[in-house]
LOZANU-197613 format. One line per 4 residues: for each residue x negated, y, z of C-alpha. Coordinates in nm, 4 decimals. Layout:
N
X/Y/Z | ...
***
This chain:
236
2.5534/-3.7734/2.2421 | 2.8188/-3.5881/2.4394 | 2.9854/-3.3521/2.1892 | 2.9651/-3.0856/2.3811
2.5928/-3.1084/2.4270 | 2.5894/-3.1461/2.0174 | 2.7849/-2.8101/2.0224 | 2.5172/-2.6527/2.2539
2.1661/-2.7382/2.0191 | 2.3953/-2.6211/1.7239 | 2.4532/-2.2785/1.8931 | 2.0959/-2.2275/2.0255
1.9763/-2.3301/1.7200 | 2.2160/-2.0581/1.5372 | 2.1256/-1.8243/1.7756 | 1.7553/-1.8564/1.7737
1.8033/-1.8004/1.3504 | 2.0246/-1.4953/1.4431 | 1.7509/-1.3288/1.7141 | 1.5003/-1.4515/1.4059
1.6881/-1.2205/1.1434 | 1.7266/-0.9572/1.3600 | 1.3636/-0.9531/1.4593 | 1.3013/-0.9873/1.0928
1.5605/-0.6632/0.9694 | 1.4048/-0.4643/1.2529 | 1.0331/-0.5246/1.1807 | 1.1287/-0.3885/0.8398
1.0972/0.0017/0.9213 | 0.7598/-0.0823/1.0646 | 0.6455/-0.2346/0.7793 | 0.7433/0.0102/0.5571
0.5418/0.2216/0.7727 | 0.3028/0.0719/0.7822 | 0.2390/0.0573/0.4312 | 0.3167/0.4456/0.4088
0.0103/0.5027/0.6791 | -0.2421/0.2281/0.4398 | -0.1603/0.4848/0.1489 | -0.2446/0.7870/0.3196
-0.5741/0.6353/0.4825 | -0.7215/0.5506/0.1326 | -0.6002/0.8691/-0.0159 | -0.7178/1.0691/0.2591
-1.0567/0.8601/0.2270 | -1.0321/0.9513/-0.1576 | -1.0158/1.3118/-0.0804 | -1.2528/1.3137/0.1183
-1.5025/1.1255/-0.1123 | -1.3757/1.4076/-0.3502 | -1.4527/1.6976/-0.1294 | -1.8349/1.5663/-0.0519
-1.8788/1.5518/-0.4371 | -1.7553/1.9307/-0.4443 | -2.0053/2.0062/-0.0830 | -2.2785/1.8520/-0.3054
-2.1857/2.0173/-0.6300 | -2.2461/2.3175/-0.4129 | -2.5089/2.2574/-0.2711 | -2.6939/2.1349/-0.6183
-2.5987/2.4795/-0.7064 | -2.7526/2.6625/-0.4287 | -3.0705/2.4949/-0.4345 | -3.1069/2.5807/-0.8308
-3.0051/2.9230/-0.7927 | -3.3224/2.9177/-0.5451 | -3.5321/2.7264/-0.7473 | -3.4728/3.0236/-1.0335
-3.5820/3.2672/-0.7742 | -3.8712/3.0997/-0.7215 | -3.9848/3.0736/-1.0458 | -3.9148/3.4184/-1.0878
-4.1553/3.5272/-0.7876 | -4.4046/3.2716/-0.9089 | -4.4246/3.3975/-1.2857 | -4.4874/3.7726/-1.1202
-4.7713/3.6382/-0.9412 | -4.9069/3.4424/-1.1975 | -4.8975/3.8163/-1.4060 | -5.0092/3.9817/-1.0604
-5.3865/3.6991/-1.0521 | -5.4995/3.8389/-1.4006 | -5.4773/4.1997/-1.2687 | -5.6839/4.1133/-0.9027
-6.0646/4.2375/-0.9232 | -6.2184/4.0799/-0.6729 | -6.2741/3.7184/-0.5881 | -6.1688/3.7569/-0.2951
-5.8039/3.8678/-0.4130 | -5.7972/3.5967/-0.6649 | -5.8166/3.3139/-0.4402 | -5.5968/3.5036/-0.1720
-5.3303/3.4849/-0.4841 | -5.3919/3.1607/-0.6462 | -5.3452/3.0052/-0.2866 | -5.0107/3.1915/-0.3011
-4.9159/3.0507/-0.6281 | -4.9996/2.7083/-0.5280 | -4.7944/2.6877/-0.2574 | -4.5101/2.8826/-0.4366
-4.5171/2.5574/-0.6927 | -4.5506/2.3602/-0.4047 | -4.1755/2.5075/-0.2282 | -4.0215/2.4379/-0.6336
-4.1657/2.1219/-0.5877 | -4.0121/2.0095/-0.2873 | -3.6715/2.2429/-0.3664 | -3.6574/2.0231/-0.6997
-3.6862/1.6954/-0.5377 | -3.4093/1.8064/-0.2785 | -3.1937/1.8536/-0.5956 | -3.3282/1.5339/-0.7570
-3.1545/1.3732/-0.4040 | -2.8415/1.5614/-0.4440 | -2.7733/1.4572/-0.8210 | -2.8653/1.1026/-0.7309
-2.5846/1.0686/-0.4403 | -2.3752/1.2922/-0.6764 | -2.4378/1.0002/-0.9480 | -2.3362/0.7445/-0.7076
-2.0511/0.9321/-0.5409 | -1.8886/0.9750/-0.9233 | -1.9172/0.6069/-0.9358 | -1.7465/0.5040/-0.6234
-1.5102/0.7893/-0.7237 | -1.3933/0.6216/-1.0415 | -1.3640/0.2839/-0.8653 | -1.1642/0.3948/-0.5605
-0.9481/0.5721/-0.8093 | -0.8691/0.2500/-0.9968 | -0.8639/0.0632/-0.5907 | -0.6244/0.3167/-0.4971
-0.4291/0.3483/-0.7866 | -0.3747/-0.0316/-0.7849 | -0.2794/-0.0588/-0.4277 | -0.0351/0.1908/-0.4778
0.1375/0.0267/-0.6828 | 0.0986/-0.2665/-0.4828 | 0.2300/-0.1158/-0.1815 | 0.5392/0.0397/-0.3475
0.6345/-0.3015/-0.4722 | 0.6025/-0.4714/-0.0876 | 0.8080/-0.1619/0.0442 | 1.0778/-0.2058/-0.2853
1.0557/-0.5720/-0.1599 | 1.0957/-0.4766/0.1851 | 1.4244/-0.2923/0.1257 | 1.5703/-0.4953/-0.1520
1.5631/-0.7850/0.1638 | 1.7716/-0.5810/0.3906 | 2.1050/-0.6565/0.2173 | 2.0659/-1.0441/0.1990
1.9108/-1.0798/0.5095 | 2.2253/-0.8081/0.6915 | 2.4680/-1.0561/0.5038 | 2.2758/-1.4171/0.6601
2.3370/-1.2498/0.9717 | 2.7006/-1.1900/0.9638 | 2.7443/-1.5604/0.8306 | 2.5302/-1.6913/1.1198
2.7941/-1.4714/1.4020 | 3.0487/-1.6812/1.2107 | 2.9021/-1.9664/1.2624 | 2.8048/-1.8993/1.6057
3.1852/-1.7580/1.6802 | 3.2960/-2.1100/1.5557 | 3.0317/-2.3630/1.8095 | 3.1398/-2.0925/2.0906
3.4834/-2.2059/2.0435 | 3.4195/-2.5436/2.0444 | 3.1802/-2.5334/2.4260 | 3.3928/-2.5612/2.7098
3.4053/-2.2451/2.8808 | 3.2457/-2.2996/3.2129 | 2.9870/-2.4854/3.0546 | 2.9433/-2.2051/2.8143
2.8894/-1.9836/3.0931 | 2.6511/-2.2229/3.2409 | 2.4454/-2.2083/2.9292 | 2.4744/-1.7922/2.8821
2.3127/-1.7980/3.2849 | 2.0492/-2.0164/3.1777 | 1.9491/-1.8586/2.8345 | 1.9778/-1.4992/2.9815
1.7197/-1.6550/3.2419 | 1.4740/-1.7990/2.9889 | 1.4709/-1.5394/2.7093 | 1.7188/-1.7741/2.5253
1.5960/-2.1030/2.5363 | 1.8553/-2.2769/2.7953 | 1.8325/-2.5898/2.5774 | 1.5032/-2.8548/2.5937
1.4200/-3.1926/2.4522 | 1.3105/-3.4336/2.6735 | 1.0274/-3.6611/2.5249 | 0.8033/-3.9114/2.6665
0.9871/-3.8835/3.0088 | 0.8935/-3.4824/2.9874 | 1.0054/-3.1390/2.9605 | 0.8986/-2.9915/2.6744
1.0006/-2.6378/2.7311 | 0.7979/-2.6038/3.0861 | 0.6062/-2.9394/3.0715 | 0.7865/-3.1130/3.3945
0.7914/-3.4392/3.4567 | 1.1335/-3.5447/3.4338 | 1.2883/-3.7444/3.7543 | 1.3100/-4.1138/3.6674
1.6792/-4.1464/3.7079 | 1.7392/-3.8748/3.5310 | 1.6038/-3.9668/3.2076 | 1.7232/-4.3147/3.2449
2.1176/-4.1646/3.2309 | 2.0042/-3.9314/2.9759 | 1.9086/-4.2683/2.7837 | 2.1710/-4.4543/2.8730
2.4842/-4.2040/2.9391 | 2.6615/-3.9097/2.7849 | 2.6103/-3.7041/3.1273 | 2.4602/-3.3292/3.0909
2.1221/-3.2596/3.2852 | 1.9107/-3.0124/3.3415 | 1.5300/-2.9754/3.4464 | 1.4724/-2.9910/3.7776
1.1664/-2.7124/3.6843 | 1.3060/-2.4742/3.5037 | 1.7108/-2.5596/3.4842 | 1.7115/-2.5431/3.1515
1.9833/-2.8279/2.9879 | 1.7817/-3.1736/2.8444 | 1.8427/-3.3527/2.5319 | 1.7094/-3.6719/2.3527
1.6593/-3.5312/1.9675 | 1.6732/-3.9292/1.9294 | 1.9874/-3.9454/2.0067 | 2.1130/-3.5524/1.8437
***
């Protein structure tokens, strides 16, 4: 293979690692942030399971303070039937002391409802506390992780300019420039194997001739597609 070609993969390669690593250090703030905004969704959904059971709490509260009046009213009319005179009067007041039962009855069941959700909202209290604590510990190890990375992957990076300092001086310069147009052009790809008589960076058949001197000469080509520079990894 001509040895400048050879010098070309080694810098695209180097430089696709670099733009890799810098992808990699920059996603690393987002992350982190990411992890930050999973935290506060489950405590906020926490909190919020914790206010309801206070609302219910509440309301459990409300209804029984009720309930007492009720009972109160009902035990004065219960005192008020054997004081009536008439029979009239007495079933006038019995009918009001059956449906007084009847509202504690129905007041009592709506507490009955709110002490059963209460029972299961304590539950799934207790395990999202365990869930959340968990993840939280979790999450502050992939963000420790996270930023522990920064260092080695800040020093790959500086080793890979090296290396990429060291192929650029080793690429003729117009043909560097030739490659720079070309990779600017394809968001850094100016380099493509050529396999089974094909492109495989836009798919192109590849003239005859010109992948016969690519297989039997040292000659630089480039797609006649998309201008990109061919090589045989055969013969890299």
């Amino acid at each position: 293979m001509n040895p400048d070609l050879r010098n070309l993969i080694a810098l695209q390669d180097t430089e696709l690692k670099i733009a890799s690593l810098q992808k990699q250090i920059s996603d690393i703030p987002k992350q982190i942030e990411t992890y930050h905004q999973e935290l506060v969704r489950l405590e906020e959904a926490h909190q919020h399971r914790v206010v309801q059971l206070q609302e219910d709490t509440k309301r459990r509260r409300t209804f029984e303070s009720e309930v007492d009046m009720m009972r109160a009213r009902l035990s004065k009319l219960k005192d008020q039937l054997m004081l009536v005179k008439t029979n009239k009067e007495y079933t006038a007041m019995l009918h009001e002391i059956q449906m007084a039962e009847a509202q504690i009855r129905q007041e009592e069941d709506k507490i009955l409802e709110i002490m059963e959700e209460m029972e299961n909202l304590e539950a799934s209290l207790k395990s999202d506390e365990r869930e959340l604590k968990a993840r939280a510990e979790e999450i502050r190890k992939s963000v420790q992780a996270c930023q522990s990375a920064i260092p080695e992957l800040e020093a790959a990076l500086v080793s890979l300019g090296e290396e990429k300092a060291r192929a650029e001086s080793n690429i003729q310069s117009e043909l560097l420039a030739r490659y720079r147009r070309i990779a600017e052009l394809r968001k850094g790809i100016a380099l493509a194997e050529a396999r089974d008589e094909l492109c495989t960076a836009c798919h192109v058949r590849i003239r005859p001739q010109v992948y016969a001197e690519l297989l039997g000469t040292e000659d630089i080509h480039s797609c006649d597609s998309c201008s990109r520079i061919l090589y045989l990894k055969e013969a890299y």
